[in-house]
C-alpha positions in Angstrom: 15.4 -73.0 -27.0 18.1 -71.3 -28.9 17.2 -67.9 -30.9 19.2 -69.1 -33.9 17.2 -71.5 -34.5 15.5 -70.8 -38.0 11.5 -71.9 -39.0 13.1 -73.5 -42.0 15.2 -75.4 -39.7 12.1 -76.2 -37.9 10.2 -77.4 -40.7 12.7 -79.8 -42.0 12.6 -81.2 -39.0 9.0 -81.7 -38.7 9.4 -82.8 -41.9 11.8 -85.8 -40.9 9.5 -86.7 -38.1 6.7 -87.5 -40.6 8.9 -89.5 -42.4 10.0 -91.4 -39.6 6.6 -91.9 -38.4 5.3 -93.2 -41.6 8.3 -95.4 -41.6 7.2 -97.0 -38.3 10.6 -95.9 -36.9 11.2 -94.8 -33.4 11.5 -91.3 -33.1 15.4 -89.8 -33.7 17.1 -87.2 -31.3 18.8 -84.2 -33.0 21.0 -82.5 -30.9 23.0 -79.6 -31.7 24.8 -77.3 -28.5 22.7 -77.5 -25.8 19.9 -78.1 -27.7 17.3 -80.7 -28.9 15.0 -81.5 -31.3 13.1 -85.1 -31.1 11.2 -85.9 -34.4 9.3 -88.7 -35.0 7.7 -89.7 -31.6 4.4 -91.5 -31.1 2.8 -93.9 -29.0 5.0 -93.1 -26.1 7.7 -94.8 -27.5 11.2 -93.5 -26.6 13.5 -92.6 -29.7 16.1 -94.9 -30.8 18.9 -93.2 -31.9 20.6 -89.6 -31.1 22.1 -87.5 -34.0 24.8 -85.0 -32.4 26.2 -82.4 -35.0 26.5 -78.6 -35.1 23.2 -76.6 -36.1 24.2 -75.8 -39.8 26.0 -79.6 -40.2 22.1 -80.9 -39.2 20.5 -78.3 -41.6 22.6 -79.6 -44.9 21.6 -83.5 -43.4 18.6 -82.6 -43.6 18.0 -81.0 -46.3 19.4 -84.0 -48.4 22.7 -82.7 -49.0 25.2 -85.2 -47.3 25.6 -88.5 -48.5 24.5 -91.6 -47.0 28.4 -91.7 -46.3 28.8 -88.2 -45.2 25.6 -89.0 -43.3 27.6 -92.1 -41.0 30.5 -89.8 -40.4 28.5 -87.9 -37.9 28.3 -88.2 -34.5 25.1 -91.1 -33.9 24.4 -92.5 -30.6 22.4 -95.9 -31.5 22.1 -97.3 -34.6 22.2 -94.9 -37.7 21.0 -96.9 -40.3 17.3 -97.1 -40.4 17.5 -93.0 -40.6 20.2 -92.6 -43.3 17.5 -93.4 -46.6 15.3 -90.6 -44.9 18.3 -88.0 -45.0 19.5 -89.1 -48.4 17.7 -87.2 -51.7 17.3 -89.4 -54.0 
C-alpha cells in the first residue's frame, strides 16, 4: 500500500463503496500507480469495471468535482456508466 495515500482519500472511497452497494452495483476497481482500491464488493461478486487515473485525478472524481464528461475522459476498463451518477455532485 502506498504511504501517500491520505485517510481522506480512504474515506471517500469507502464512501463510494456504500454507494455502489446500495445501488446494487458490482463493486468498481480504482487503480492509481501500482496501487488499488476495490470499493463496493459484496456477495463474492467480482467488480465490473476498473477506473485507472493518477492518485490526485481519483481524489477530485471522487470528491464530486469532475463532470459526468470529465468523468468518461478517464481511463475505464468496462463499462463506465452505471458509476458516473455516483461521482457526479449534484
Amino acid at each position: 500500500m502506498s504511504a501517500a495515500v491520505s485517510p481522506e482519500f480512504e474515506e471517500l472511497a469507502a464512501e463510494l463503496g456504500q454507494r455502489i452497494a446500495e445501488a446494487g452495483l458490482r463493486g468498481l476497481v480504482l487503480r492509481f500507480g501500482d496501487d488499488t482500491r476495490i470499493v463496493g464488493v459484496a456477495d463474492r461478486m467480482p467488480p465490473a469495471a476498473t477506473l485507472e487515473a493518477p492518485l490526485d485525478e481519483l481524489r477530485a472524481a471522487l470528491s464530486g468535482l469532475r463532470s459526468a464528461d470529465e468523468l468518461r475522459d478517464l481511463r475505464w476498463i468496462g463499462n463506465p456508466e452505471p458509476y458516473i451518477p455516483l461521482l457526479v455532485s449534484e
